[in-house]
DOLUMLUM-506793 format. One record per residue (C-alpha): x, y, z. Coordinates in pm, 1 decimal. Layout:
[[X, Y, Z]]
...
END
This chain:
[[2653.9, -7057.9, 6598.7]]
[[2453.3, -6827.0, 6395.8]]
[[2214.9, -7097.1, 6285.5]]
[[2119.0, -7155.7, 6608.0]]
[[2045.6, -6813.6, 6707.5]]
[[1861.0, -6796.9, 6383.4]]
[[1662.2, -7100.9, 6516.7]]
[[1622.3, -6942.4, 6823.9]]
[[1525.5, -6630.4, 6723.5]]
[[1309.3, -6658.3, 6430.0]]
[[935.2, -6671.8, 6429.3]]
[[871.1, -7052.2, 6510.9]]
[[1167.2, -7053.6, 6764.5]]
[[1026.2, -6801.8, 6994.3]]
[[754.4, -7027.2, 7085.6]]
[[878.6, -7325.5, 7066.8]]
[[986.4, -7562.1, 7342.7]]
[[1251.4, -7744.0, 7238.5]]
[[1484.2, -7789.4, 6860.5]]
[[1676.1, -8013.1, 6717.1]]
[[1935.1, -7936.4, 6502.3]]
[[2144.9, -8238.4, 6304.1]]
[[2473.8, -8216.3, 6112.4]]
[[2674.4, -8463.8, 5945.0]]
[[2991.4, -8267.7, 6072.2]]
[[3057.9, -8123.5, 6419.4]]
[[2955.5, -7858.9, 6669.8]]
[[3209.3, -7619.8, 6829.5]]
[[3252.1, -7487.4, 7140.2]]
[[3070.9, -7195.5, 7126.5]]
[[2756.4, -7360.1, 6970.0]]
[[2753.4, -7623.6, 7246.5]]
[[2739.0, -7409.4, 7492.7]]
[[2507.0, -7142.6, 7331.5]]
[[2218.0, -7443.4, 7294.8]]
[[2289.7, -7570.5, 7703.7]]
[[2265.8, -7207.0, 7785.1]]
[[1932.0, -7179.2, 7627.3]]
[[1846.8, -7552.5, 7737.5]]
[[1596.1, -7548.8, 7405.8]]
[[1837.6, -7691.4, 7152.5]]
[[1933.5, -8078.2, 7101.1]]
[[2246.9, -8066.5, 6894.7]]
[[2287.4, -8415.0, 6685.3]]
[[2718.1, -8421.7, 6551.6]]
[[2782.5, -8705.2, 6283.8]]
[[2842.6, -8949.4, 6538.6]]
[[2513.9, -8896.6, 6700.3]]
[[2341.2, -8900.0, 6355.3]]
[[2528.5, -9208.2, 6255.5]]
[[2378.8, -9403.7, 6586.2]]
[[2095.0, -9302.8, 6579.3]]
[[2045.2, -9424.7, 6211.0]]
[[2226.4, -9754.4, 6304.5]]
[[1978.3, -9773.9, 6653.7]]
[[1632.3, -9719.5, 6509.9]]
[[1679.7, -9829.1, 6089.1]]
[[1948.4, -10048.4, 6175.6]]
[[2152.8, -9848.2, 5883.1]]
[[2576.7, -9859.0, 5886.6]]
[[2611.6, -9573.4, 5673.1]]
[[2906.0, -9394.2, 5619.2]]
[[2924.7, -9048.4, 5761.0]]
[[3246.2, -8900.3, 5647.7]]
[[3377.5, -8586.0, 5860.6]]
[[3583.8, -8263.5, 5648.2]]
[[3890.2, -8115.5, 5831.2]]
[[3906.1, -7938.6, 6124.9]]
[[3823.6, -7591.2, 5983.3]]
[[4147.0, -7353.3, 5996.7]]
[[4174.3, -7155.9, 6300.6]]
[[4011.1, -7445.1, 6515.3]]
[[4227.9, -7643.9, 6741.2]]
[[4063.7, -8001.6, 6848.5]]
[[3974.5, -7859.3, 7254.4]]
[[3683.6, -7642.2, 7000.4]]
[[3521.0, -7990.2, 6910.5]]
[[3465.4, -8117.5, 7281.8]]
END
């Protein structure tokens, strides 16, 4: 969440249209909802990463996910 407000809030994100941010892991709850609130921010999870890499380079790669970090409980990755 707090690199998307950085994003958002630094010098290039106050005039620009649109972001895109990409992680090999997952975005929670709050983070999700933070970027459709500001309707500026694309957020790309593993999965997305991993077909988009597979749609436009035609790469299978491996994209392994960590843990469910404690304190999370799996409704936070929806």
């Amino acid at each position: 969440m707090s690199t998307l407000r950085r994003r958002r809030d630094g010098p290039r994100g106050r005039s620009a249209r649109h972001g895109v941010l990409v992680t090999t892991s997952w975005f929670g709850t709050a983070s999700k909802d933070f970027a459709q609130r500001t309707g500026r921010m694309e957020l790309i999870d593993g999965r997305g990463l991993k077909a988009l890499l597979k749609e436009h380079l035609d790469i299978d790669a491996l994209i392994g996910l960590p843990k469910i970090p404690t304190g999370w409980h799996p409704q936070d990755l929806r």
